[in-house]
C-alpha positions as CSV (number, residue, x, y, z in Angstrom):
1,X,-83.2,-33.5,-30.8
2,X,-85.3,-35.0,-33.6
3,X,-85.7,-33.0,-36.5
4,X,-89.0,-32.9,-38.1
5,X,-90.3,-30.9,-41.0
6,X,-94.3,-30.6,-40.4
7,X,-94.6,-30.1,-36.8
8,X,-97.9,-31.1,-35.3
9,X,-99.9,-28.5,-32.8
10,X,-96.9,-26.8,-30.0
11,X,-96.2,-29.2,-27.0
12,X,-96.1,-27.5,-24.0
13,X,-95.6,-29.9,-21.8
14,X,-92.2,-29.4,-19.6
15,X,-91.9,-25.6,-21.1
16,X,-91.9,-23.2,-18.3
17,X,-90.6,-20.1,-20.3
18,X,-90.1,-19.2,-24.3
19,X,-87.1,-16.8,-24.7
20,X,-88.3,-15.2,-28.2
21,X,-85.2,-13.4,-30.4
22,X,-86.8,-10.1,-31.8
23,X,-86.2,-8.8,-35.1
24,X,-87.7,-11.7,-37.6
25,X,-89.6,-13.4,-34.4
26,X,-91.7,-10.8,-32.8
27,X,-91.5,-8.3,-35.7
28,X,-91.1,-7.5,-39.5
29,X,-87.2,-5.1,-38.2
30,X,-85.5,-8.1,-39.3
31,X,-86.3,-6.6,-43.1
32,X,-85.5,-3.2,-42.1
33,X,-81.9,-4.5,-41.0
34,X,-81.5,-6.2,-43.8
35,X,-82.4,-2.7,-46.0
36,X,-80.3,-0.2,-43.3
37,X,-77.1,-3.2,-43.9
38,X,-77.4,-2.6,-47.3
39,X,-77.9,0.8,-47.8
40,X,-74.2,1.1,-45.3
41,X,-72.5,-1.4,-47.6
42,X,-73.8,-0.1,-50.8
43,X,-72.6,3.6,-50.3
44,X,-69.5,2.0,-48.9
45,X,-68.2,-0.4,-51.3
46,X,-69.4,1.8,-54.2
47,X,-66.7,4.5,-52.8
48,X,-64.4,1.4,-52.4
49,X,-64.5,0.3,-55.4
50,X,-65.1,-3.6,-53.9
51,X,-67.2,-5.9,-55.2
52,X,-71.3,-4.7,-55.1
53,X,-73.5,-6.5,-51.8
54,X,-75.6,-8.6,-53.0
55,X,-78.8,-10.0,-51.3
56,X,-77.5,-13.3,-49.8
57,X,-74.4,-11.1,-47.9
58,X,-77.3,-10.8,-45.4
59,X,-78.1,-14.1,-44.2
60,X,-74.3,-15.3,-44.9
61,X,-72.2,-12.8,-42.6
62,X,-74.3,-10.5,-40.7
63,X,-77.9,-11.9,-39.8
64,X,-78.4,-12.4,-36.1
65,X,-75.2,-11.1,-35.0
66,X,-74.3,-8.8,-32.4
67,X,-73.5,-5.2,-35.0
68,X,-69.6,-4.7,-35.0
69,X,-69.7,-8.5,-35.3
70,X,-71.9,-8.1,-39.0
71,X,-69.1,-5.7,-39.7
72,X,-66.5,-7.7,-39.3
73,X,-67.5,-10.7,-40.8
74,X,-68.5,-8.9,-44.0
75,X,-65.3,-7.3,-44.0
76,X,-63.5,-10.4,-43.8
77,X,-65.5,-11.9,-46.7
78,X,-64.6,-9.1,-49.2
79,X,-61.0,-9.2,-47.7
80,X,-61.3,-5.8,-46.0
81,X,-59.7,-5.3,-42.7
82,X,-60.5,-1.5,-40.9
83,X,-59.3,-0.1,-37.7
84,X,-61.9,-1.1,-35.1
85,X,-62.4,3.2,-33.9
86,X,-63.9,4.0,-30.6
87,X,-66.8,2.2,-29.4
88,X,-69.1,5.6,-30.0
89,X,-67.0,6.3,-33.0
90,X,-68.6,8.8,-35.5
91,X,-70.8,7.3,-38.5
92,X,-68.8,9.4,-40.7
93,X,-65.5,7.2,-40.5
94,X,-64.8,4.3,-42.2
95,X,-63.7,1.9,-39.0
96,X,-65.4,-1.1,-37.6
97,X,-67.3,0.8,-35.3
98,X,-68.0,3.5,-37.5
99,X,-69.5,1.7,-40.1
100,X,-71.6,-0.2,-37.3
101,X,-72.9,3.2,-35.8
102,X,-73.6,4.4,-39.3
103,X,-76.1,1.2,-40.0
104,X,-77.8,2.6,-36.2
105,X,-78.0,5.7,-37.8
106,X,-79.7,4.5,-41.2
107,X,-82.0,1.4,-38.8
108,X,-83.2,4.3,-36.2
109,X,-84.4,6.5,-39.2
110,X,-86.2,3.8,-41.0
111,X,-88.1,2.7,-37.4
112,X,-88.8,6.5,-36.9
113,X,-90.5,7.2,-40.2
114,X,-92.2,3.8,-40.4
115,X,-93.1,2.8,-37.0
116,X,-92.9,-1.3,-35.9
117,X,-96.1,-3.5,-36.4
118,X,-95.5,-7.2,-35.0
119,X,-96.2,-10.6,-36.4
120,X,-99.7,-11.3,-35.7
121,X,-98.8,-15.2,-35.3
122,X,-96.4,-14.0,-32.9
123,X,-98.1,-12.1,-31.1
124,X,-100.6,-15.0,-30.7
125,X,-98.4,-17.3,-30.3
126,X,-97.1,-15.0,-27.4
127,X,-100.0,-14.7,-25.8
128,X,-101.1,-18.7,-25.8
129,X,-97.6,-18.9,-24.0
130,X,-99.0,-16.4,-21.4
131,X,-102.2,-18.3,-21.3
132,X,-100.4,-21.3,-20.1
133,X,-98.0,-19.4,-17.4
134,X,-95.0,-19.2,-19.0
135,X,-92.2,-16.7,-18.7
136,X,-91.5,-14.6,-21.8
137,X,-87.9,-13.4,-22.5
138,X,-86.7,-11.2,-25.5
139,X,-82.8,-12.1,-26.4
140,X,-81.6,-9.5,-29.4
141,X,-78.3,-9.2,-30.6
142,X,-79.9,-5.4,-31.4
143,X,-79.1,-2.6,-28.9
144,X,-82.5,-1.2,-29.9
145,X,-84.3,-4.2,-28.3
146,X,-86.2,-1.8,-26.0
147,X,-86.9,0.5,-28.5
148,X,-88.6,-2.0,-30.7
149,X,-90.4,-3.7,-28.2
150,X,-92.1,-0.5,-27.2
151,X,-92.4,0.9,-30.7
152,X,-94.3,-2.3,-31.4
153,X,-96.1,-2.0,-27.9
154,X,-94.8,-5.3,-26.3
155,X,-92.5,-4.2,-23.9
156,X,-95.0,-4.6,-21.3
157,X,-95.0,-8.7,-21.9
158,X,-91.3,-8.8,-21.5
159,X,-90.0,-8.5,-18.0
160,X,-86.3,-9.6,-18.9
161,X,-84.8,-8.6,-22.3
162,X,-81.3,-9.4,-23.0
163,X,-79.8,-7.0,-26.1
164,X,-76.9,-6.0,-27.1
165,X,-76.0,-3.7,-24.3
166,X,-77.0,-6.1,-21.8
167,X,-74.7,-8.9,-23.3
168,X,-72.1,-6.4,-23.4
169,X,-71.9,-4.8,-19.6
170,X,-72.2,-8.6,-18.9
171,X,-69.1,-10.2,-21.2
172,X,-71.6,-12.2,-23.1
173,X,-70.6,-13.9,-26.4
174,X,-73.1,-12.8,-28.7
175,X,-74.9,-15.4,-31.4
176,X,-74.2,-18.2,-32.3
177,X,-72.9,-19.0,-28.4
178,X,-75.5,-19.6,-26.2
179,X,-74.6,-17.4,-23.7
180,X,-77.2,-14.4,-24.0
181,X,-79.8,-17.4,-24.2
182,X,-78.7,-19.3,-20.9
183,X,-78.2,-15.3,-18.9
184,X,-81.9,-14.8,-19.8
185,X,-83.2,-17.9,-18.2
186,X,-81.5,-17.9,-15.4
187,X,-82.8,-13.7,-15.1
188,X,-86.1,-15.6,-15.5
189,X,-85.2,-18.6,-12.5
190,X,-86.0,-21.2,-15.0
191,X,-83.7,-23.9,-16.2
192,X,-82.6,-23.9,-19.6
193,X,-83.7,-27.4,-20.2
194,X,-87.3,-26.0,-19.8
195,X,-87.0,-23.4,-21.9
196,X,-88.1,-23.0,-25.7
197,X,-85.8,-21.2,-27.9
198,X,-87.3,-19.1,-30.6
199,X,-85.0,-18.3,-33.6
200,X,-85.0,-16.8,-37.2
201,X,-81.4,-16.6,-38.3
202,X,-79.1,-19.5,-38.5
203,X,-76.6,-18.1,-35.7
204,X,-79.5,-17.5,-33.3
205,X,-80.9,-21.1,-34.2
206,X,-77.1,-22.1,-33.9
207,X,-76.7,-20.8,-30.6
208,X,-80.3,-22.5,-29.1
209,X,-79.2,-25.8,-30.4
210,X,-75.6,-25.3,-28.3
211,X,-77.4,-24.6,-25.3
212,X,-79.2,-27.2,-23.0
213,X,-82.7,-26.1,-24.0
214,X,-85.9,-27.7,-24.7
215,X,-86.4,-27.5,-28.1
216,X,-85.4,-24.6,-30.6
217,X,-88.2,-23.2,-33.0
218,X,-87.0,-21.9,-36.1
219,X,-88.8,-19.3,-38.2
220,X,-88.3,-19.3,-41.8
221,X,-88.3,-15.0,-43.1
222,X,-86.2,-15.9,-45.3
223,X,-82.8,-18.2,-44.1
224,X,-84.4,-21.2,-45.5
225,X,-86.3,-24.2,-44.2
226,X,-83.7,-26.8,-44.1
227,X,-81.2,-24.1,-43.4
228,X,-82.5,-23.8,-40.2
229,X,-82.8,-27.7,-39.6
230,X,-79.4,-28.0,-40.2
231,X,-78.5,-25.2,-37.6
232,X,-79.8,-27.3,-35.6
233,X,-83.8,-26.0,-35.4
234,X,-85.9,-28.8,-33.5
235,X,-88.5,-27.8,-36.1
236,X,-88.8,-25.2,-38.8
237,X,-92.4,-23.0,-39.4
238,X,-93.2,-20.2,-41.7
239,X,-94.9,-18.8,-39.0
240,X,-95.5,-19.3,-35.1
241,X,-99.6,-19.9,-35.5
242,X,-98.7,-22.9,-37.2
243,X,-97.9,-24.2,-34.3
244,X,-101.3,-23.0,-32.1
């Protein structure tokens, strides 16, 4: 791929399908992640006595990742290892799973009270891609993928939407393998290599530029510009109308 910083106007030719990650792409839940991961590890590490999470913990362990994943890997950076617990383990305990479920808790309550308004460049963007006949696919490492969508009233534009749950009844590797990327094309009969990739966080951008897809769009909320070219982003926007 050939990286390039300004992109000119989107080139559809070739693209018969845009498989769009959710939170940061489609809509602002990227931020109210980042607020329900670090009201979990504030209360947690406080009681821990481990050093304080700071903003960057975010982008560097947990963004884009499939939950217990996030967990783990910010365990692991403030050398904390935890029994993993039961799958449905109860928010109150202090396991992998538990802490995972207790973020849920915390994410579900923000959405609740707030409600989800998309991007409107997204949504635009979206709906140029629909102009043009292509297939739309939502791939979340979230298990609230379908809640969002609907929340946000776009469920209707997505026929297949790979989340969390999906990639787990299915033994998918979650971000940043490629896996949950190439099982939504082929739900959508399309090959990879004519599908664009649409990405916010460094793993998801990571796992676009591993499969054999088009091109890989990377949206910059916040990862960083050249971050995301060096994930491997075929270009980087601020946001999607850019490119209309």
């Amino acid at each position: 791929m050939n990286l390039i910083s300004s992109p000119a106007p989107m080139n559809w030719a070739d693209a018969t399908a845009v498989l769009f990650d959710l939170d940061g792409v489609l809509t602002p839940t990227a931020l109210v992640h980042e607020q329900a991961w670090q009201q979990l590890f504030d209360g947690y590490l406080a009681k821990t006595g481990h050093a304080a999470y700071k903003n960057s913990d975010y982008f560097d362990f947990i963004d884009g990742k499939p939950r217990f994943d996030g967990v783990r890997d910010f365990l692991s950076s403030r050398k904390i290892t935890l029994p993993e617990g039961p799958l449905d383990d109860d928010p109150a305990h202090d396991t992998v799973h538990g802490l995972g479920n207790r973020k849920n808790m915390v994410f579900n309550k923000i959405i609740t009270e707030d409600g989800v308004k998309p991007y409107p460049g997204s949504v635009r963007f979206m709906e140029e891609a629909l102009t043009r006949g292509l297939k739309l696919a939502v791939v979340s490492s979230s298990r609230n993928a379908p809640a969002v969508l609907k929340a946000a009233g776009l469920d209707q534009y997505f026929p297949v939407v790979v989340d969390g749950v999906v990639a787990a009844a299915h033994g998918l590797p979650g971000k940043p393998a490629h896996d949950t990327f190439t099982y939504a094309a082929a739900l959508l009969g399309v090959p990879t290599q004519e599908c664009i990739v649409v990405e916010d966080a460094v793993s998801g951008v990571q796992a676009g530029h591993a499969g054999n897809f088009r091109a890989v769009i990377g949206v910059d909320r916040g990862a960083g510009h050249q971050t995301l070219l060096d994930a491997g982003a075929t270009y980087v926007v601020s946001d999607l109308d850019e490119l209309l």
